[in-house]
C-alpha positions as CSV (number, residue, x, y, z in Angstrom):
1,X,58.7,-122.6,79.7
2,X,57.0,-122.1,76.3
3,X,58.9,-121.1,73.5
4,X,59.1,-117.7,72.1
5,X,56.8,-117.2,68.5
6,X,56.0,-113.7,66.7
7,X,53.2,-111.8,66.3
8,X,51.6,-108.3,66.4
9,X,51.2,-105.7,68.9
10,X,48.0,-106.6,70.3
11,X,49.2,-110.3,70.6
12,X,50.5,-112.5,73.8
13,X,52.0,-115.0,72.3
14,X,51.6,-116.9,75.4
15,X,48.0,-116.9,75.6
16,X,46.2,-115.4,72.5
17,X,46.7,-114.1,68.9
18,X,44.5,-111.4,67.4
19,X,45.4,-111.4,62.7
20,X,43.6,-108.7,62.1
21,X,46.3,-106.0,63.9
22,X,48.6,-105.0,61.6
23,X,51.9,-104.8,63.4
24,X,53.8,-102.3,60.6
25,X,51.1,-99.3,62.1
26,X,50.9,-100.2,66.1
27,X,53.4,-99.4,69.0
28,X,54.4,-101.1,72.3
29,X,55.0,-98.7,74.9
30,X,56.7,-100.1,77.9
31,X,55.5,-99.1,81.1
32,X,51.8,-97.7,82.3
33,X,52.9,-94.5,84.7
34,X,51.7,-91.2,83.7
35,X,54.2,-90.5,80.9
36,X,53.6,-94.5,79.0
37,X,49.5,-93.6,79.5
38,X,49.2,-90.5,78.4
39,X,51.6,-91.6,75.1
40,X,49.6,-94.5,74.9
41,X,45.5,-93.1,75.1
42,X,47.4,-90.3,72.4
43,X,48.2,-92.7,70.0
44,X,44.6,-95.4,70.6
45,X,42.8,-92.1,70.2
46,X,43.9,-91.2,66.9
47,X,43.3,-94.9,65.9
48,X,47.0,-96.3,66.1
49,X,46.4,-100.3,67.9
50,X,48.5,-99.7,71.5
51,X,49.9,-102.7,73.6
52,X,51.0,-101.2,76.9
53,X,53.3,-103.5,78.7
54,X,53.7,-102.9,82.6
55,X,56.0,-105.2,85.2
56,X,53.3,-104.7,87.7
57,X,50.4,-106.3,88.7
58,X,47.1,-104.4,88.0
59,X,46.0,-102.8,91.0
60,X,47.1,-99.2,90.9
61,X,49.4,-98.3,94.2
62,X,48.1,-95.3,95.9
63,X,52.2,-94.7,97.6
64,X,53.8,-92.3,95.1
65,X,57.0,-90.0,94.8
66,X,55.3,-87.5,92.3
67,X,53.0,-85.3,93.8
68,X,52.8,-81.7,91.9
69,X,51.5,-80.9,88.5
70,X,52.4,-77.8,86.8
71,X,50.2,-75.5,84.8
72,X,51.8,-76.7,81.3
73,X,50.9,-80.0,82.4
74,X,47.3,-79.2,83.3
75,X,47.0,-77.2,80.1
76,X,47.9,-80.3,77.7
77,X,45.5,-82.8,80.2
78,X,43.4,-79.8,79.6
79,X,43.5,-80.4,75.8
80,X,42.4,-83.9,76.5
81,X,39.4,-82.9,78.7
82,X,40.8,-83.9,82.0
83,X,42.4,-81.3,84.0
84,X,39.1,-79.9,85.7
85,X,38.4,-83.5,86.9
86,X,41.7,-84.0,87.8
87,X,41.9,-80.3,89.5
88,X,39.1,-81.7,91.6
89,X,41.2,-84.0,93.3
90,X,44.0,-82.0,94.7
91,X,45.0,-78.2,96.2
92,X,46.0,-75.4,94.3
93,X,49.2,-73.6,95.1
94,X,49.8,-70.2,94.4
95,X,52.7,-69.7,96.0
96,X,56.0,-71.7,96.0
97,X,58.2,-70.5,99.2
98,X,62.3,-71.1,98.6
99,X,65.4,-70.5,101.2
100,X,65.9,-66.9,102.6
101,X,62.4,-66.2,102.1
102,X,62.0,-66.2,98.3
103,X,58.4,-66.6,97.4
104,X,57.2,-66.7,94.0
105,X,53.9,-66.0,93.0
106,X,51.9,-68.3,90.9
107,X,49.2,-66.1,90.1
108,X,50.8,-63.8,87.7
109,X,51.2,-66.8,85.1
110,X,49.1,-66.3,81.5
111,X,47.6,-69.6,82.0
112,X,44.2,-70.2,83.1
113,X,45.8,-73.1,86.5
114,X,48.1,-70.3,87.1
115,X,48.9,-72.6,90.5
116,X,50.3,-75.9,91.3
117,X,48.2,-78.9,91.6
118,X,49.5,-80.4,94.7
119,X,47.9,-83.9,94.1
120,X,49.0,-87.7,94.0
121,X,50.7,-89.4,91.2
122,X,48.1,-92.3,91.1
123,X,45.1,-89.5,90.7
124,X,46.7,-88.2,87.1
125,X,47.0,-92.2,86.5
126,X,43.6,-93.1,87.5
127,X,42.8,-90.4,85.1
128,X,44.8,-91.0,82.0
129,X,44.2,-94.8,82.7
130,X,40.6,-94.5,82.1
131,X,41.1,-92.5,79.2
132,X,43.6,-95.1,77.6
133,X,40.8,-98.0,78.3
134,X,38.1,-96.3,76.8
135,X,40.2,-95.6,73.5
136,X,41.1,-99.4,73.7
137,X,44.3,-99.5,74.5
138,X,45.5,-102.9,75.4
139,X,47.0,-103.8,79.0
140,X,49.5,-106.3,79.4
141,X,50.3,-106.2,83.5
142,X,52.9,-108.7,84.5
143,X,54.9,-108.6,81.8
144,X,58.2,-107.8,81.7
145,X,60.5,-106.9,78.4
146,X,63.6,-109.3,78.7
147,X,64.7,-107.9,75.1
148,X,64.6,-105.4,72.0
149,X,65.3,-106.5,68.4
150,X,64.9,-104.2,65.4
151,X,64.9,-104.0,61.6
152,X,64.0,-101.7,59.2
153,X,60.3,-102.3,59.3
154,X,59.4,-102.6,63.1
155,X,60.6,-103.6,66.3
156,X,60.3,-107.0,68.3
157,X,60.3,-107.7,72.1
158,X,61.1,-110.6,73.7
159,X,58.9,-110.6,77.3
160,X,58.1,-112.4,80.0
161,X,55.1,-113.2,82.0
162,X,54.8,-113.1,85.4
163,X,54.0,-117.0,85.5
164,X,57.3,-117.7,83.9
165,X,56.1,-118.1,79.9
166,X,57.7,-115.7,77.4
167,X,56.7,-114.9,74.1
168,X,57.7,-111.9,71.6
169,X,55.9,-109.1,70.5
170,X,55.8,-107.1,67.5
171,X,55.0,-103.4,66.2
172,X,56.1,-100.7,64.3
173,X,57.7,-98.8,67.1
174,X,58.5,-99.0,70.8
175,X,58.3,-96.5,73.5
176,X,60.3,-97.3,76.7
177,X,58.7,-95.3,79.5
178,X,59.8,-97.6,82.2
179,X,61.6,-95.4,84.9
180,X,65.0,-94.8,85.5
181,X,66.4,-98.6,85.8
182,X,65.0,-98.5,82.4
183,X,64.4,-101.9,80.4
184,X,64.4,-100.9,77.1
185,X,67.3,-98.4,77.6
186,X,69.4,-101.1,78.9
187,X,68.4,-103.9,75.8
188,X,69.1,-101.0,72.6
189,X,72.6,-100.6,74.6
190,X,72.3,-97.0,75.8
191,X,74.1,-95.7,78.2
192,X,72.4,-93.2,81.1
193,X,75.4,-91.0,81.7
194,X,75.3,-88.5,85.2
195,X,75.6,-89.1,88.9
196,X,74.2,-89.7,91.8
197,X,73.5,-85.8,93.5
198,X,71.9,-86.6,97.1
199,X,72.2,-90.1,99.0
200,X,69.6,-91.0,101.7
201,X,66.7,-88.4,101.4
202,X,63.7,-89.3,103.5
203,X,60.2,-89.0,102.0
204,X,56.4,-89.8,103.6
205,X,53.1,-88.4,103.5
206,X,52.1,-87.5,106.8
207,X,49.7,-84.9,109.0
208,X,50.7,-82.0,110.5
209,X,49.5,-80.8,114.9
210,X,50.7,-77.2,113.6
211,X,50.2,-76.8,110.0
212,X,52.7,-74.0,107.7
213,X,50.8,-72.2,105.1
214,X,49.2,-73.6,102.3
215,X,52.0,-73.3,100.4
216,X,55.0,-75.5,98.8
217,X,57.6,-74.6,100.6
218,X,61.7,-75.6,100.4
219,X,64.3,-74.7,103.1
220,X,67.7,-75.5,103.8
221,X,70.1,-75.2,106.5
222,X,74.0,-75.5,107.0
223,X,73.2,-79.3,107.5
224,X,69.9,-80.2,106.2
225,X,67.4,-79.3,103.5
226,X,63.5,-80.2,103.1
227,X,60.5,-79.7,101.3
228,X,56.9,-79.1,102.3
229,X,53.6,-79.4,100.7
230,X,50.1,-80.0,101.2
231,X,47.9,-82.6,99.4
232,X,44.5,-81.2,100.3
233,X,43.2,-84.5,101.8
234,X,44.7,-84.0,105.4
235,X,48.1,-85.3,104.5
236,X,51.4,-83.6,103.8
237,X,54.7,-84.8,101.5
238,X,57.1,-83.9,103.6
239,X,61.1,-84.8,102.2
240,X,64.2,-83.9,103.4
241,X,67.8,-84.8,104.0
242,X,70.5,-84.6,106.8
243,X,74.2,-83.9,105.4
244,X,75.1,-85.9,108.8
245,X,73.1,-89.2,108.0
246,X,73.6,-88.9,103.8
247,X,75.9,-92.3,103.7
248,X,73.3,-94.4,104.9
249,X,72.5,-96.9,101.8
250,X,68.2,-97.0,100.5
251,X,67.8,-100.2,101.8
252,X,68.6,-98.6,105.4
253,X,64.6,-98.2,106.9
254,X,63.2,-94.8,107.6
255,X,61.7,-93.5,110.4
256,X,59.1,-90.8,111.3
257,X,61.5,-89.2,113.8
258,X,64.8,-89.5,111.5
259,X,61.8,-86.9,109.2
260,X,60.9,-85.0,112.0
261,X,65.0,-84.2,113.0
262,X,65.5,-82.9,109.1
263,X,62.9,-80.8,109.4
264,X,64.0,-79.5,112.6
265,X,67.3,-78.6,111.5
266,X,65.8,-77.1,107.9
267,X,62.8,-75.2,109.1
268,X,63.1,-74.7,113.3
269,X,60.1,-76.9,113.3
270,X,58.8,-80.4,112.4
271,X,55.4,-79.0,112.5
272,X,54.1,-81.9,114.6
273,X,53.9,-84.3,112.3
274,X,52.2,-87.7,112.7
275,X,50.4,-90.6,111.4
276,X,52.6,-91.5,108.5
277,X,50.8,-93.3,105.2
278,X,54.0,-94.3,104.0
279,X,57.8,-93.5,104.6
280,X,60.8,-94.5,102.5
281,X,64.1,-94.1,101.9
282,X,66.1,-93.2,98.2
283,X,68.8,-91.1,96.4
284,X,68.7,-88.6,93.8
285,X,70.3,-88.8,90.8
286,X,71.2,-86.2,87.7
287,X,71.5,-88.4,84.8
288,X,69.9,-87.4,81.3
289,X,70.3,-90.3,78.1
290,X,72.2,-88.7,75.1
291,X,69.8,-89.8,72.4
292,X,66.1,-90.3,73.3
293,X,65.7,-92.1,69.7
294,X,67.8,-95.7,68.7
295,X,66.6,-96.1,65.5
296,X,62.2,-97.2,65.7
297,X,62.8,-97.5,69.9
298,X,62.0,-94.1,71.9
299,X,63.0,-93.0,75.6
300,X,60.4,-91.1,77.7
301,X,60.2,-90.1,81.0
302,X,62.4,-90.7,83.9
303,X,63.4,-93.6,81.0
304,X,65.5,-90.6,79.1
305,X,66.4,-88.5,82.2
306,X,66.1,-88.2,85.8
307,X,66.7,-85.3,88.2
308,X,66.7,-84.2,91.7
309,X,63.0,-83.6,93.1
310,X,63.3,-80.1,93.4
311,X,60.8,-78.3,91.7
312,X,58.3,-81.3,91.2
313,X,59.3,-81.6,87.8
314,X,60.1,-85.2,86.8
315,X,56.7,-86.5,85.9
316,X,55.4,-83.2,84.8
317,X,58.8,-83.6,82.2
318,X,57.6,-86.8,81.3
319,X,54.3,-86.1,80.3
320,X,55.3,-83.2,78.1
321,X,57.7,-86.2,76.6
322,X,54.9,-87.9,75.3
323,X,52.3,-85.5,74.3
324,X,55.6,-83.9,72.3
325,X,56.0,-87.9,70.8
326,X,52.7,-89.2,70.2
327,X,51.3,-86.7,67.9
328,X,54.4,-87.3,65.8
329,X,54.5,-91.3,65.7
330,X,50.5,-91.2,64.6
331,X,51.0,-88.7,61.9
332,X,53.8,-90.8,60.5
333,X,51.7,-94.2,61.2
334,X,48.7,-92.4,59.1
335,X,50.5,-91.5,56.4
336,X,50.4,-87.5,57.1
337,X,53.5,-87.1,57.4
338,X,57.6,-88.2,56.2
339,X,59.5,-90.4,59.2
340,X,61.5,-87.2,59.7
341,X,59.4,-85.5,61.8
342,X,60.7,-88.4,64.3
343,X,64.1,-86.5,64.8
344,X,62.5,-83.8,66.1
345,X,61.1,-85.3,68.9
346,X,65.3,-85.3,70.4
347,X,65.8,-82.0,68.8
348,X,62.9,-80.7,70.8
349,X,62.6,-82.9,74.0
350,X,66.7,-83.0,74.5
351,X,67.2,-79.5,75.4
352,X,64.1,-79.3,77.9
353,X,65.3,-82.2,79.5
354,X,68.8,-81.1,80.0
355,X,67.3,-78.0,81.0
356,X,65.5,-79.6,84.0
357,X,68.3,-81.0,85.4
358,X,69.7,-77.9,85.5
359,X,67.0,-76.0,87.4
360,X,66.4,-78.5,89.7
361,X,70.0,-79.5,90.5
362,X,70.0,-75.5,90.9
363,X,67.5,-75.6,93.7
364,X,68.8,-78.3,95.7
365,X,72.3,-77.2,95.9
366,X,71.3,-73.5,96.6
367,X,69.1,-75.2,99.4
368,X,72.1,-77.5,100.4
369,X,74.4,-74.4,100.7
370,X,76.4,-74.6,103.6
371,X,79.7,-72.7,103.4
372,X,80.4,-68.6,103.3
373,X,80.8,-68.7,99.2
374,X,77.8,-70.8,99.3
375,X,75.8,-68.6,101.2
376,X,76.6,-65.7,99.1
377,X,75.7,-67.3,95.8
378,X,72.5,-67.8,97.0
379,X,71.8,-64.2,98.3
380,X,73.0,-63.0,94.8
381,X,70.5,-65.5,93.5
382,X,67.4,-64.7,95.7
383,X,68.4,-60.7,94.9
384,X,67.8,-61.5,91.5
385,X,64.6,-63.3,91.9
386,X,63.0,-61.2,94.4
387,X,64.0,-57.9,92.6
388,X,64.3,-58.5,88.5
389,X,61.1,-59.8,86.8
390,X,62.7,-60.9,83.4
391,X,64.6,-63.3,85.9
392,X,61.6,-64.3,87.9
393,X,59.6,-64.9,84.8
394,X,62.2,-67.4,83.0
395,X,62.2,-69.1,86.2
396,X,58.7,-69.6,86.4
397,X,58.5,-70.6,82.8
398,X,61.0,-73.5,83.8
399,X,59.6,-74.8,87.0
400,X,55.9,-74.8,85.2
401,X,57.2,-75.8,82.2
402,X,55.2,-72.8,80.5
403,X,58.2,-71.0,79.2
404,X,59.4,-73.4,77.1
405,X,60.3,-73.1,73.6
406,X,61.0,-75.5,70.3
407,X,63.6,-74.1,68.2
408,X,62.3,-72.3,65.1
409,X,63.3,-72.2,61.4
410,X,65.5,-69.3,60.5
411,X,63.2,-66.2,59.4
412,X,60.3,-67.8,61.0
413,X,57.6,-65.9,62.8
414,X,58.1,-64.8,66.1
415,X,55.4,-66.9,68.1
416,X,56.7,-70.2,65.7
417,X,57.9,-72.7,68.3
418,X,56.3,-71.0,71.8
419,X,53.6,-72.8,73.7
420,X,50.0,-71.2,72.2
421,X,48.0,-69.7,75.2
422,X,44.4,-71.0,75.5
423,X,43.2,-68.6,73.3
424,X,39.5,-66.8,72.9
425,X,37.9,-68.1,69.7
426,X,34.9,-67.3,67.8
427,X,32.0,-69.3,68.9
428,X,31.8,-72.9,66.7
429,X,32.2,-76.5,66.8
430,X,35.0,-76.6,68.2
431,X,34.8,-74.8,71.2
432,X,35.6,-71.2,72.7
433,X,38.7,-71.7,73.6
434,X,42.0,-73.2,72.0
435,X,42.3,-76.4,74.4
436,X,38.8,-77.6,73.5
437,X,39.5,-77.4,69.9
438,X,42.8,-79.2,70.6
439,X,40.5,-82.5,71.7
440,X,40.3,-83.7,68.6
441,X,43.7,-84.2,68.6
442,X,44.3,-82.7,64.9
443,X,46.3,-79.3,64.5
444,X,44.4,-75.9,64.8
445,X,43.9,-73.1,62.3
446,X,42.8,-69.8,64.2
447,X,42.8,-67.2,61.3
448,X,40.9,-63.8,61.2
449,X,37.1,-64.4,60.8
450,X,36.9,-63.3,57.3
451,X,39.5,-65.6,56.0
452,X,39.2,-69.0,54.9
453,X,40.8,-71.8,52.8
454,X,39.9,-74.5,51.0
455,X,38.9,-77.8,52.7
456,X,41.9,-79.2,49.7
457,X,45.5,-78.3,50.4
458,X,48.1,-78.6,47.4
459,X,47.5,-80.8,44.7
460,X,44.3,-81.5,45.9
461,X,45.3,-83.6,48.6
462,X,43.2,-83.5,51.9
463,X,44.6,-81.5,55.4
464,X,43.9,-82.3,58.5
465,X,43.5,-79.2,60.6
466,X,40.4,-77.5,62.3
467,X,39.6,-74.3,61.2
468,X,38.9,-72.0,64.2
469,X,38.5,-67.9,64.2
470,X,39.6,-65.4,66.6
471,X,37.4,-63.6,69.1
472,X,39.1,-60.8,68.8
473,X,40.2,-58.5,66.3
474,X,43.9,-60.3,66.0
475,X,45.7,-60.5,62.4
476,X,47.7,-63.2,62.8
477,X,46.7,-66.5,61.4
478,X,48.8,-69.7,63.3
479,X,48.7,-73.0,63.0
480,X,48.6,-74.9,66.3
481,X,50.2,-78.7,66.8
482,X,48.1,-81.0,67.9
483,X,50.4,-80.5,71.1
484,X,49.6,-76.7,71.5
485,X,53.1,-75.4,70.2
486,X,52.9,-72.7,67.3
487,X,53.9,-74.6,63.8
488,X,53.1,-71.5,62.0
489,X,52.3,-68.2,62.3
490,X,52.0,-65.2,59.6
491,X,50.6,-61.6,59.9
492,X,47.8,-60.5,57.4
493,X,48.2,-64.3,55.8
494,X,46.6,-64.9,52.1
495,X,45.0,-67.5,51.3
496,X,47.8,-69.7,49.3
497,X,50.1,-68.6,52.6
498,X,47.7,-70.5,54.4
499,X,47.3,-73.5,51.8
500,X,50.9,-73.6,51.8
501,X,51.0,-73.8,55.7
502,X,48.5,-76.8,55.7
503,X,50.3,-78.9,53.2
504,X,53.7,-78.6,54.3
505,X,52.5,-79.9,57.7
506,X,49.1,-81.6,57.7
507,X,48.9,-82.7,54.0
508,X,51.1,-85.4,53.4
């Protein structure tokens, strides 16, 4: 085997060097799934070198667990110009159908996919794949991190190649986004505290004789519980788990009628399903890492926290990870801002993750109920959904991510911290609408149409923001991160409000 050397991000030691990346302003991101490409065409985009290091080979599988993507996620691919493709590929929902009859309507969401996407994992990879290639991101497939070492002015990884040479890498940070049996968690010596919820749930895409409705739809019986949902190409995921067969280890092979039984016993029906693509076997764990920042290392994705599949949202959580990180690890790479900002990303991203866990591990056990206290938690629970729209609001915002809020400074504006809706804007440059100005990836100034600042913040040192207008009447002047969360908001602003605004976080 060859021995191990140093060099920069964009370098295989085994097989090439490349001087002219500088490794004090690139990042490594472990791991090419949706959360580690999206992170990853972030950062090339705004002109930060990328090495993207991924265990498997580079063919992209078309068998995947994910298969739902919420409207919060389709807003931020949406501020990257890919959600209509991707829409294009899938079924929208509007209607997700829980236990006792419990539907809750999409529709009524202030987003413009007020549905679910009911689409395959490796579409919104194909997508942000292409988009991470054409910002030149660089792909190292077969390559496996063996180690992590830091100081205080980068990070080096020790990795392996798939034909047995090693070689180390080197960058200013690292990202692990490389699933729950996490790499990088495991070499910075973290811990991934929880426990396992559900043992042996069965999971295949297959096609229905006697197709339900077009909706998503859970269920759950004293003995069994299981999901339904349609892809839109002729196939359905179809999950589900039998309390009678839940000791039976993963490696244990699944078969179409073991499916068919749990679907029995959870619906009254197995809907005649046939022809399966794939069909596996795996548990669900409830496990969430207490720090998703060691230092210049990073935890995304199922990496920082995994959850039961209820609700679809695992890699809808992990993509909100990383278009939370990557705005933050580029404005500190180009100078724009302090190193600080980096807490934020598990002041922020913490809570939302914990949060999930919660509301999923909520769904499951309601739809695992199966003793008289049980049942009557969960007819208190669907009385409260089905009758008391504050409560059927927040848990909408949850499952589709668009209620979601980052803390706020005390005294701040009201909208500081909330998710910015696509708004109207004034025709220009940068689009009608707040998601095309987003693009650019900078942060966006929507003020009233008669106000405007210099192109100079404070002391005459440059801001990066693009200045959009209203289309309406509105008063309120905000300033949008480049992730689509309020940074700032003021009513009636003056000028030197705004100036203030832009320096403090674009003017570094």
């Amino acid at each position: 085997m060859k021995g191990s050397t140093s060099t920069s991000a964009h370098s295989d030691t085994s097989t090439r060097s490349d001087s002219s990346t500088r490794s004090d302003a690139s990042v490594i991101v472990a791991g090419a799934g949706p959360t580690g490409l999206l992170l990853a065409g972030d950062l090339a985009a705004a002109g930060i070198p990328v090495t993207v290091l991924e265990k498997r080979p580079a063919k992209v599988s078309n068998l995947t667990r994910a298969f739902g993507v919420h409207a919060r996620t389709l807003e931020q691919l949406d501020a990257r110009g890919l959600a209509d493709e991707l829409v294009e590929t899938g079924r929208r929902i509007k209607e997700i159908r829980l236990f006792d009859g419990l539907a809750l309507d999409l529709t009524g969401l202030n987003s413009r996919f007020a549905f679910l996407l009911s689409t395959p994992q490796f579409e919104v990879e194909k997508l942000l794949r292409r988009r991470a290639a054409a910002h030149h991101v660089t792909f190292r497939h077969g390559t496996e991190v063996t180690g992590v070492r830091q100081d205080t002015s980068g990070v080096e990884v020790a990795v392996r190649h798939e034909d047995g040479t090693t070689g180390t890498l080197r960058a200013a940070y690292l990202v692990g986004a490389d699933g729950v049996h996490s790499t990088v968690r495991g070499a910075i010596g973290r811990s991934f505290p929880g426990r396992s919820v559900i043992s042996s749930i069965v999971l295949a895409d297959v096609r229905l004789s006697g197709e339900p409705d077009p909706t998503a739809a859970v269920n759950g019986s004293k003995d069994a519980f299981a999901f339904v949902i349609p892809f839109g190409d002729g196939y359905w995921r179809v999950g589900g788990w039998n309390r009678e067969r839940a000791d039976i280890p993963d490696s244990a092979p699944a078969s179409l009628d073991e499916l068919k039984d749990i679907t029995r016993r959870a619906f009254g029906s197995d809907f005649g399903m046939h022809d399966a693509r794939w069909i596996s076997r795996f548990h669900s764990d409830e496990r969430q890492v207490r720090s998703y920042r060691t230092g210049r290392v990073f935890l995304a994705g199922d990496a920082a926290h995994t959850h039961s599949p209820a609700g679809g949202q695992g890699m809808n959580t992990g993509l909100q990870d990383a278009a939370n990180l990557s705005w933050k690890l580029a404005a500190v790479l180009r100078g724009r801002s302090p190193e600080s900002l980096l807490d934020t990303y598990q002041s922020e991203r913490h809570p939302v993750g914990r949060a999930v866990l919660r509301s999923s591990g909520a769904i499951v056990r309601l739809a695992m109920a199966h003793n008289t206290a049980q049942y009557a938690l969960r007819s208190v629970v669907t009385a409260l959904l089905k009758r008391v729209r504050r409560v059927r609001e927040k848990a909408l915002g949850q499952i589709t991510g668009v209620g979601y809020a980052y803390a706020a400074p005390r005294g701040a504006h009201p909208l500081v911290g909330h998710r910015a809706p696509d708004i109207a804007l004034a025709e220009g440059s940068a689009g009608t609408r707040l998601h095309e100005s987003l693009r650019a990836g900078e942060f966006v100034l929507v003020t009233p149409a008669e106000l405007t600042v210099d192109e100079k913040g404070e002391h005459g040192r440059p801001v990066h923001a693009i200045p959009v207008h209203w289309a309406s009447e509105r008063r309120t002047s905000l300033l949008v991160r480049p992730d689509g969360y309020v940074a700032w908001a003021q009513e009636n602003a003056r000028p030197e409000q705004v100036r203030a605004a832009l320096a403090e976080w674009t003017g570094a």
